[in-house]
C-alpha positions in Angstrom: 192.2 -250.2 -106.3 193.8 -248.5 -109.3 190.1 -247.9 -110.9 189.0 -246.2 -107.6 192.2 -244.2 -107.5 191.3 -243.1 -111.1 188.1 -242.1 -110.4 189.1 -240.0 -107.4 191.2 -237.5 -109.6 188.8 -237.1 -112.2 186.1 -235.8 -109.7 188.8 -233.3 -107.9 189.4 -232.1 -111.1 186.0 -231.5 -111.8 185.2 -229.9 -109.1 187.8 -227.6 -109.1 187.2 -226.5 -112.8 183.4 -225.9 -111.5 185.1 -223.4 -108.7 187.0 -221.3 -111.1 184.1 -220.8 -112.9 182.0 -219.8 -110.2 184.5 -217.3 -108.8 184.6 -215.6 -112.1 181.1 -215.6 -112.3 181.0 -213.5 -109.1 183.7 -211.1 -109.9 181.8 -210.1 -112.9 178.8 -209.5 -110.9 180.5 -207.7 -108.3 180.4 -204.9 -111.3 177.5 -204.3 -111.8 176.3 -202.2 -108.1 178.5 -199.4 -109.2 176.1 -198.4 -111.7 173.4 -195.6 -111.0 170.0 -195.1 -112.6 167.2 -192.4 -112.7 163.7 -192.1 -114.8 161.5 -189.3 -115.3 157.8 -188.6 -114.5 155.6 -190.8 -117.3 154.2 -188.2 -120.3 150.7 -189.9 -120.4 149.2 -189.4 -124.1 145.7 -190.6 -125.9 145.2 -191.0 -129.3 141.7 -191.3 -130.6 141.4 -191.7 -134.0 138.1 -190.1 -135.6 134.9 -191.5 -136.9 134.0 -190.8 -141.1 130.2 -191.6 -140.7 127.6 -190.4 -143.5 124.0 -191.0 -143.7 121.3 -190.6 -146.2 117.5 -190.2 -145.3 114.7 -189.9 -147.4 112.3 -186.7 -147.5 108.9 -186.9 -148.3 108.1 -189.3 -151.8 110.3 -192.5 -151.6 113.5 -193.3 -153.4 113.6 -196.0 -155.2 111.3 -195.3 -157.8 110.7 -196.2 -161.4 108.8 -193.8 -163.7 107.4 -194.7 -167.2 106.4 -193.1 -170.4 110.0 -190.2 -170.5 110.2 -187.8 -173.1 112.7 -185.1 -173.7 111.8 -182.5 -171.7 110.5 -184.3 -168.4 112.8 -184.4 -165.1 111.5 -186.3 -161.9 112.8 -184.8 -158.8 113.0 -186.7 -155.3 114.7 -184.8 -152.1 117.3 -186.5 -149.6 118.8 -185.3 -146.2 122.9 -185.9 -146.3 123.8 -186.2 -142.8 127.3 -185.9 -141.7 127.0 -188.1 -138.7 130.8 -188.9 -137.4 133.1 -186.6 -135.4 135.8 -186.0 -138.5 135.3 -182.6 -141.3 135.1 -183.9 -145.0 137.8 -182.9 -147.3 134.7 -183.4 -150.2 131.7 -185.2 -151.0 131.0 -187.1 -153.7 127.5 -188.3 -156.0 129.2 -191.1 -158.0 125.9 -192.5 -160.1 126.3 -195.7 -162.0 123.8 -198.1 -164.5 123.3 -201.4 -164.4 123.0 -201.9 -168.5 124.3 -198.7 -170.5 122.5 -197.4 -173.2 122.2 -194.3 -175.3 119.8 -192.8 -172.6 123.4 -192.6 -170.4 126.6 -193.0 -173.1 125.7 -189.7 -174.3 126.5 -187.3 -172.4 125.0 -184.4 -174.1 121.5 -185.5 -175.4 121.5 -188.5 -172.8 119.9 -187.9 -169.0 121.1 -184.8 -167.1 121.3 -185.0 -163.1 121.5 -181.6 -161.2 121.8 -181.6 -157.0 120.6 -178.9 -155.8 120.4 -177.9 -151.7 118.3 -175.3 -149.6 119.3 -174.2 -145.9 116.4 -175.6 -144.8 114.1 -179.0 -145.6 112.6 -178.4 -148.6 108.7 -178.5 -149.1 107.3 -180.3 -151.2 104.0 -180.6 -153.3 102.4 -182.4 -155.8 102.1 -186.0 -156.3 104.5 -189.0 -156.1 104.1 -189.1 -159.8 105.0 -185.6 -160.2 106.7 -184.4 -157.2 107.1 -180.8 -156.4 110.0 -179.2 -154.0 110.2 -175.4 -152.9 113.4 -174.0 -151.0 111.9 -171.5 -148.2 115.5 -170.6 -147.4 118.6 -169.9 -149.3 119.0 -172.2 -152.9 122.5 -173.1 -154.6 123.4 -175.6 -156.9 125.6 -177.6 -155.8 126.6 -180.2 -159.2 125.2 -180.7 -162.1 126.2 -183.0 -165.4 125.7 -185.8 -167.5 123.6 -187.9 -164.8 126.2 -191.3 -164.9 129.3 -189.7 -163.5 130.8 -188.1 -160.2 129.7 -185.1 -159.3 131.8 -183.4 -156.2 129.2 -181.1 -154.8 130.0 -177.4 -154.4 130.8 -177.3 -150.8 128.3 -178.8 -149.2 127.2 -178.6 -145.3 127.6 -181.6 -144.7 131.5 -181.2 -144.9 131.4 -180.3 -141.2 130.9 -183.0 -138.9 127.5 -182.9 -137.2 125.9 -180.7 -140.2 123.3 -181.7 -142.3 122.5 -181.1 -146.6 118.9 -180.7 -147.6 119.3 -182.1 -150.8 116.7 -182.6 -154.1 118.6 -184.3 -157.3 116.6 -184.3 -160.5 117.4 -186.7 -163.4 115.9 -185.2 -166.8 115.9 -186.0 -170.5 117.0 -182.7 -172.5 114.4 -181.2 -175.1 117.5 -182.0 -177.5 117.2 -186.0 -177.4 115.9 -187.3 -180.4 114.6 -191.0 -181.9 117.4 -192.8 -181.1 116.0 -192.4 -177.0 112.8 -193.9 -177.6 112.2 -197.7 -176.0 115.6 -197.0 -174.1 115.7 -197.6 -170.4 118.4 -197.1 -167.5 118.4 -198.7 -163.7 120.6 -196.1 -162.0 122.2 -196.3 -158.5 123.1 -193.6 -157.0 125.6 -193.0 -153.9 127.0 -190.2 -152.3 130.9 -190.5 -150.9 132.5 -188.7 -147.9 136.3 -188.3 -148.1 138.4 -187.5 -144.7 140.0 -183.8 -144.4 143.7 -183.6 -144.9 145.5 -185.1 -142.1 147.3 -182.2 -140.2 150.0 -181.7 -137.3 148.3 -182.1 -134.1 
């Protein structure tokens, strides 16, 4: 009888610790529906972030090519269209021309091969043969870079820095008159690759 009588007092007191706590529980919620709130009308906005997309296609005789037999004084000349092809303006673009093995024909950058880009408002027209290729600008001619032909070369604003707008380009890689024997038996595997860079990014 004593156990039971234990027992009993440890549940009522158990129970009535459990009903303080729920009365304080609902007091403190009580609390809360004095409170009033508001929002305003969603500001919908879309970001689309722009596409950098430039494309080179070949004009006329193909690119690669290899050509035999150089001596100071001959250029070969091969024509490309540079199409700026995404939605975003170029800040610049680039003709960044590296060799595979270096030699004289490229170290020296005086006597060594010479690269000049050159474009036309319109697609050039070409003549001659694919062993001596001929191009003539029926439009308006510029220059648009020019120096030693392994380096980076930012063209002189070129068309192409708008998006949508194409460069009628030729680039020529020639041997000056002023190389001398130390050019002969020499060779050079060039690649050559043109690089758009975004515009500055602007408040919008």
């Amino acid at each position: 009888m004593s156990t039971k009588t234990t027992n009993s007092a440890t549940a009522r007191k158990v129970v009535g610790s459990l009903g303080v706590i729920g009365a304080a529980a609902a007091v403190a919620g009580m609390g809360t529906f004095g409170s009033f709130t508001d929002s305003t009308t969603p500001v919908n906005t879309t970001i689309e972030s722009g596409t950098l997309d430039i494309n080179l296609t070949q004009q006329g005789f193909t690119v690669p090519l290899t050509t035999a037999g150089f001596v100071p004084g001959d250029s070969l000349t091969r024509a490309v269209n540079l199409i700026n092809a995404g939605n975003v303006s170029l800040s610049s673009v680039t003709l960044n021309t590296t060799v595979a093995t270096p030699s004289v024909l490229t170290t020296d950058v005086t006597n060594g091969l010479q690269m000049a880009v050159k474009s036309c408002s319109v697609p050039w027209t070409q003549g001659g043969t694919s062993t001596a290729a001929t191009y003539t600008c029926g439009g308006t001619e510029r220059v648009l870079a020019s120096g030693p032909a392994v380096s980076s070369l930012i063209l002189n604003n070129p068309a192409s820095l708008a998006a949508g707008a194409t460069d009628y380009l030729t680039f020529s890689i020639s041997l000056p008159a002023s190389a001398d024997n130390t050019f002969q038996g020499r060779s050079a595997e060039l690649s050559l690759t043109f690089i758009g860079s975004q515009r500055t990014g602007t408040a919008r």
